[in-house]
N, C-alpha and C positions, 0 to 999 in steps of 0.2 A: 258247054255247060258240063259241069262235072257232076256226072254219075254214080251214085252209091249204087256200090251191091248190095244183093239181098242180106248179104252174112253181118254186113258193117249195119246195115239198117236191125236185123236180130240182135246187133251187140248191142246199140244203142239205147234199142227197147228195153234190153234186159237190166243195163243200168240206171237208168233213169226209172224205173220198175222197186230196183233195189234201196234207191236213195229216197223213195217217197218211202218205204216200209222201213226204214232208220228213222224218218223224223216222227212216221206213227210211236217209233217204239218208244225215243228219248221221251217224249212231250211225257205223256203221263208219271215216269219214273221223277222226271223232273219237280212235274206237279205233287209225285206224292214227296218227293224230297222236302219241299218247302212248305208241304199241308204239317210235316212231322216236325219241322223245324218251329213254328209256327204255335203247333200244341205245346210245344215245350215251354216257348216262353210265357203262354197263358198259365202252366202249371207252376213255371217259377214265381212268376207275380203272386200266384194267389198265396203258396206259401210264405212268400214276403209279407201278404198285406198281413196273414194269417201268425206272423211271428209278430208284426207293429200290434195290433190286435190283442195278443196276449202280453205286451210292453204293457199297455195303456191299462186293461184289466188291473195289472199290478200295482201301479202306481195310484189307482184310483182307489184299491184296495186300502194302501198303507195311507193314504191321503186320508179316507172315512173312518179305519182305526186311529190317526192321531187326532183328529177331530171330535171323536169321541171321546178320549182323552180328556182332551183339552177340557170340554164342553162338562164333563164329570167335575175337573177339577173348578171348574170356575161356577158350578152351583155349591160345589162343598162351602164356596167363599161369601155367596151368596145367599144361600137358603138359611132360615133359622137355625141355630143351634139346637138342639132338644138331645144332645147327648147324656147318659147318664152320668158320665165322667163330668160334666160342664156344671151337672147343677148339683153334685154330690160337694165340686169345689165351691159352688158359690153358697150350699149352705154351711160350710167349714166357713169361710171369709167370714160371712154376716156373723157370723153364731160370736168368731174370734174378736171382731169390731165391737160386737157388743158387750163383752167384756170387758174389755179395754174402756169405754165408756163410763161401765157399771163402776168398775174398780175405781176411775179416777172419780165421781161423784161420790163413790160410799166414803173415797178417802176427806174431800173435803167436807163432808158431813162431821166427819168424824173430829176435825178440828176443837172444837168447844169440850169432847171429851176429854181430849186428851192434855187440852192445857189446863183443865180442873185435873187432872191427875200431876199435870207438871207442878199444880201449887200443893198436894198433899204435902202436911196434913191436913190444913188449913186454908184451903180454897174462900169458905167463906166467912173465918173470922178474921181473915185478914186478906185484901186484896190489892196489891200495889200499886200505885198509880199510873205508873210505867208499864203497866201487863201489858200493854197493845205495843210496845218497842222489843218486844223478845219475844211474840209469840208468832208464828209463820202465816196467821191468819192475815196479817197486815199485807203478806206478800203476793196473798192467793186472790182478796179481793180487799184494797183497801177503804170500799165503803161502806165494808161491812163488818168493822173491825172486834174483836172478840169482847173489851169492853168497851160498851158504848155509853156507858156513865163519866168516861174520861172526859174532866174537864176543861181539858188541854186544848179537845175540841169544840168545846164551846167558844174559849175565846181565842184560840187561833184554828178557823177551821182550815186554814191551810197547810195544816200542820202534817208532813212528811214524814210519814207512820211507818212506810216504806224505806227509807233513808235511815231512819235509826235503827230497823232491824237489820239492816246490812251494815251497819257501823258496827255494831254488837256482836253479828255472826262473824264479822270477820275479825275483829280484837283489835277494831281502829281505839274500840273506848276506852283500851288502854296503855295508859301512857308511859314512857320510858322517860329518866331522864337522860337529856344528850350531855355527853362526857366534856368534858369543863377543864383546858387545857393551866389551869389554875388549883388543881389539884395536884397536889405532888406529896400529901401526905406518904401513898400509894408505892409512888414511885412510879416511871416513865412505863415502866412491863406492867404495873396492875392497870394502869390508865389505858393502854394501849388492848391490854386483854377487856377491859370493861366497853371499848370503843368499840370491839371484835361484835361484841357481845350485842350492843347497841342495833349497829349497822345489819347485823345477819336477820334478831327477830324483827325493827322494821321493815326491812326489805319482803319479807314472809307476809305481814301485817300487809303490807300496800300491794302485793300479789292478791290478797285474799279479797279485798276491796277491787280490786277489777274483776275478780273472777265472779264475786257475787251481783257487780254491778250489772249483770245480763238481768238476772233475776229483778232489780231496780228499774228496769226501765223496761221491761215485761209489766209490771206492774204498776207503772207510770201511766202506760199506753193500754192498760184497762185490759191488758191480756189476753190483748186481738189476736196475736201472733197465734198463740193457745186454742182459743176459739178459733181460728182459721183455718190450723192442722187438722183438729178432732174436726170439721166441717167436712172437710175433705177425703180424713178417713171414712168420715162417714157414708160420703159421697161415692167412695174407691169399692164399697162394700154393702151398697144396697143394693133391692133388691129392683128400683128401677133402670141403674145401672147394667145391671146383669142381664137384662131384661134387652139394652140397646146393645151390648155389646154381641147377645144371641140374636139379634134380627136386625140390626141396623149393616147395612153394606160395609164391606172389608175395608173401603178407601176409610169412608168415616170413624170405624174403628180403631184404624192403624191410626189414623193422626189424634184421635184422643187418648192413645197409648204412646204416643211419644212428646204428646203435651206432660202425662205422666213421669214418663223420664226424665225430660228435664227436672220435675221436681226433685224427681229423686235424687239426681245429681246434686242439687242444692244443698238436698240432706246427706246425701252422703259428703260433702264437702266440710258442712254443721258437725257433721259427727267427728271425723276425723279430726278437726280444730276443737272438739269436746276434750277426745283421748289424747290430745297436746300438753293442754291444761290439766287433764286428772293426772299425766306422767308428772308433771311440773309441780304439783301439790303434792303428789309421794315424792315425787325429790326432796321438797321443803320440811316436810314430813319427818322423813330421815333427820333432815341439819338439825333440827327442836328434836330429836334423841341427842343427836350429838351434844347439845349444847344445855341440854340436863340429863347428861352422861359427867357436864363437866368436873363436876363436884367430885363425885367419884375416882375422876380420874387426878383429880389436885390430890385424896385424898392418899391414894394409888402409891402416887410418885413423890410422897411427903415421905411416907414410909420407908420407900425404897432409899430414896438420894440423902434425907433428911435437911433437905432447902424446901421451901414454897416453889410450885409449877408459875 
């Protein structure tokens, strides 16, 4: 059997002595290595959660300021009106509507005056039997026509009062004669100048009879159209109106503001075909100078040339 010495048995003790006081020593270094490793990432988390945390703050910030916003702007849409700006315009509108009103009733009040002024001197020692065919009263209401001792309507009460004040206003009632290729006193150039002559004032004449015939069938139809507008104005500019358009919801507003435009578009359609027509009657206008300018100018080019134009 193999024998240790005493020296090899002191080595042995002494290393195995030393190797237990290494594994005391690592262990806790270790432990604290992985205690400090450990704190750190509890301190990074928390910063993390700690930056998510102040993300979410923000966003919930800018989230309650546009909400508020919002929430502002959709009471301004919803809450009554009571601005002073709102009802200083809506007593301008009513005040100007009624105007408008007043003006067209004082005018046709005024009717009866004015055509006793159109018979001075003699309004009533002499009064024509025809007064109701040239007076505009026929046009304005023809049931109510300015003389109603006309006996014209007793035996024709159908009698088209309306019709003859537009035959009249417009100079259908009078008559040209049409040029007669059986003239040759003349000669071909006077016949042909009288034909000029002819064709330009009917053509004027049969313009003016369409133009007035709006007016004819306005007042055929009892002047609904008329009463329908001033309705409406009246409507655009009361004061119940103003009333829903300050309290009633924005939805219901906006669509009885573009029920309004369309009208408006109507009229302004109306108008525009109005200013078609009044340019077309100063054209016509114009030709009637020219064509009693003519005289003048035969007389003109007599002197000059010493032949007839």
């Amino acid at each position: 059997m193999f024998m240790l010495t005493t020296r090899t048995k002191k080595t042995i003790a002494i290393g195995t002595t030393l190797f237990a006081m290494s594994l005391l020593t690592l262990t806790p270094a270790k432990a604290a290595k992985s205690e400090s490793s450990s704190e750190k990432t509890k301190i990074s988390k928390k910063r993390e959660q700690g930056a998510d945390e102040t993300k979410t703050e923000f966003y919930l910030r800018l989230i309650t300021v546009y909400t508020r916003g919002s929430m502002t702007a959709l009471n301004s849409w919803l809450l009554p009106d009571e601005s002073e700006t709102s009802i200083n315009m809506k007593t301008g509108f009513k005040t100007a509507s009624d105007y408008v009103a007043a003006n067209t009733k004082k005018q046709n009040e005024e009717q009866p005056i004015l055509t006793a002024g159109l018979l001075t001197p003699a309004p009533d020692v002499f009064t024509p039997p025809y007064i109701n065919d040239f007076t505009y009263q026929s046009i304005l209401d023809k049931s109510k026509p300015i003389d109603t001792s006309d006996e014209r309507l007793k035996n024709d009460p159908n009698l088209d009062l309306p019709l003859n004040y537009i035959k009249n206003a417009a100079g259908l009632n009078f008559h040209h004669v049409a040029p007669d290729k059986t003239w040759t006193k003349g000669g071909n150039k006077a016949l042909n100048t009288y034909k000029n002559f002819y064709t330009t004032v009917s053509s004027i004449q049969s313009y003016n009879g369409y133009i007035l015939s709006g007016l004819y069938a306005d007042a055929v139809m009892g002047n609904q159209l008329t009463t329908q507008q001033n309705d409406l104005m009246d409507k655009a500019s009361s004061d119940d109106w103003f009333a829903q358009v300050a309290g009633e919801s924005a939805g219901i507003v906006l669509r009885q503001i573009l029920m309004y435009d369309s009208q408006i578009f109507v009229l302004l359609t109306q108008i525009l075909q109005t200013q078609k027509q009044a340019l077309a009657a100063q054209a016509m206008s114009n030709t009637l100078l020219v064509l009693g300018n003519r005289f003048t100018e035969s007389q003109l080019y007599f002197n000059a040339s010493g032949e007839q134009l």
